[in-house]
N, C-alpha and C positions, 0 to 999 in steps of 0.2 A: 563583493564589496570592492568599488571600485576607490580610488585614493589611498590606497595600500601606503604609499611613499610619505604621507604626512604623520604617519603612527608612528609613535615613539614603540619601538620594541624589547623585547627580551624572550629570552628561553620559552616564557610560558602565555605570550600576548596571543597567539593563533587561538590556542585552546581556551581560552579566557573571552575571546572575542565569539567563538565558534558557540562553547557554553552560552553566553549569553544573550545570542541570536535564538538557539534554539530555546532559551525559558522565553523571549517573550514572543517568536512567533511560532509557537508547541506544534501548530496543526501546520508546519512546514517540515518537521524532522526530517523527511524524508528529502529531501532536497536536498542538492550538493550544494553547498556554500564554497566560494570559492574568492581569494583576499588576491585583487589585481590591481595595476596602477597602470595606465592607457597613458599617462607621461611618459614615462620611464620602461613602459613595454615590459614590467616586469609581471610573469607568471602568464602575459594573456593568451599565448602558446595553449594553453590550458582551456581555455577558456571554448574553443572548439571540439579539443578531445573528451571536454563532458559533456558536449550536447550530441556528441555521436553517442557515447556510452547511456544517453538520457531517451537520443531516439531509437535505439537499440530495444532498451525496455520500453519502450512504449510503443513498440510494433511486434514485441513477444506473441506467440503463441505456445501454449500448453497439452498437450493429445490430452483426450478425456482419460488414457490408461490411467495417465500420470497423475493426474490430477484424481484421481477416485484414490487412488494409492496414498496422495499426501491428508484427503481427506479421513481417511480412516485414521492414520498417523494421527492427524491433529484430535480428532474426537476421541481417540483413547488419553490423547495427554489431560484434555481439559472437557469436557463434556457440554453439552449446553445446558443451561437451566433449566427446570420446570419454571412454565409459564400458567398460574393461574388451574395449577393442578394437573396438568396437560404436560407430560414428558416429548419432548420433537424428538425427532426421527429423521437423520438426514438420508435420503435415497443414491443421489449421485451427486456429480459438482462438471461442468464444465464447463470451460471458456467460449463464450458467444461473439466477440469483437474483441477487434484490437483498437488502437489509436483515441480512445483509451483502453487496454485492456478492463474487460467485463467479464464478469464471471455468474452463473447461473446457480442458482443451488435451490434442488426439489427437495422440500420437506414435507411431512407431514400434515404440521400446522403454521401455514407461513405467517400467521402473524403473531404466533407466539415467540419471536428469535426478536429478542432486548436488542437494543442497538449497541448494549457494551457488546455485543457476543460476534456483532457484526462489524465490529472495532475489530477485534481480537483476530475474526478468521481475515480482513483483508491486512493488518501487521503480519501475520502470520505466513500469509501469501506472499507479500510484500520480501519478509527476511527469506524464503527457503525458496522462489525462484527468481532473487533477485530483482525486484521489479523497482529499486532506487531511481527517485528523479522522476517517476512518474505517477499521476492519481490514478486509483485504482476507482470501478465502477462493479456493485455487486448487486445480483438482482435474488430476491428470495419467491421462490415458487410451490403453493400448495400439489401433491398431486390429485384432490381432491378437484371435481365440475366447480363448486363454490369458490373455492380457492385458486381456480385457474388464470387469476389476474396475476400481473407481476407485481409484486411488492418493490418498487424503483426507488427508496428512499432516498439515494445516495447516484 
């Protein structure tokens, strides 16, 4: 938010400005917002130090240990749904690219996993290694001959 210098402020106008960015543009949460004024050079200091911290995570990579480990984690907290009578089965998880990082995950039945579910595990992702500032890309794979397309929704 550049023109930082023309807002009247108080105590509570960052949070108030910040809330408000993120209700109306919800599918940015994840981005840093950042309040600078290129007059007055105030905060743009900043303005470099999170685009390193932005391409930091967006050149992350994860070893599969790690990630079969945070997988497990995740599926005991919340499970995924049955789909059409059909319980999934996730097999393993791992990172296939970076810039943007992408992430693989073999199941079962890959086109039974809702796209809330495929919400949830890239949030999920997203909060427990960090990945702020950058989109995530998640591909669902049957291990099944029939299902051996990638499901690339996203």
């Amino acid at each position: 938010m550049n023109k930082w210098d023309l807002v009247e402020k108080d105590n509570s106008t960052v949070n108030a400005w910040t809330r408000d960015i993120q209700n109306e543009m919800a599918f940015m949460r994840h981005f840093p917002i950042l309040f600078i004024s290129a007059l007055t050079k105030q905060r743009v200091h900043r303005v470099l130090d999170s685009v390193n911290e932005v391409y930091a995570a967006h050149t992350k990579r994860i070893p599969t240990a790690e990630m079969n480990k945070w997988l497990q984690m995740v599926l005991a907290k919340h499970s995924p749904p049955t789909h059409k009578n059909r319980s999934v089965r996730f097999y393993y998880a791992t990172q296939v690219a970076v810039r943007p990082p992408t992430f693989a995950f073999i199941v079962n039945h890959a086109d039974s996993i809702a796209p809330s579910y495929r919400r949830f595990l890239e949030n999920q992702l997203r909060e427990h290694f960090d990945f702020f500032g950058t989109p995530l890309k998640t591909l669902i794979r049957g291990r099944k001959k029939k299902d051996a397309d990638w499901n690339t929704q996203r």
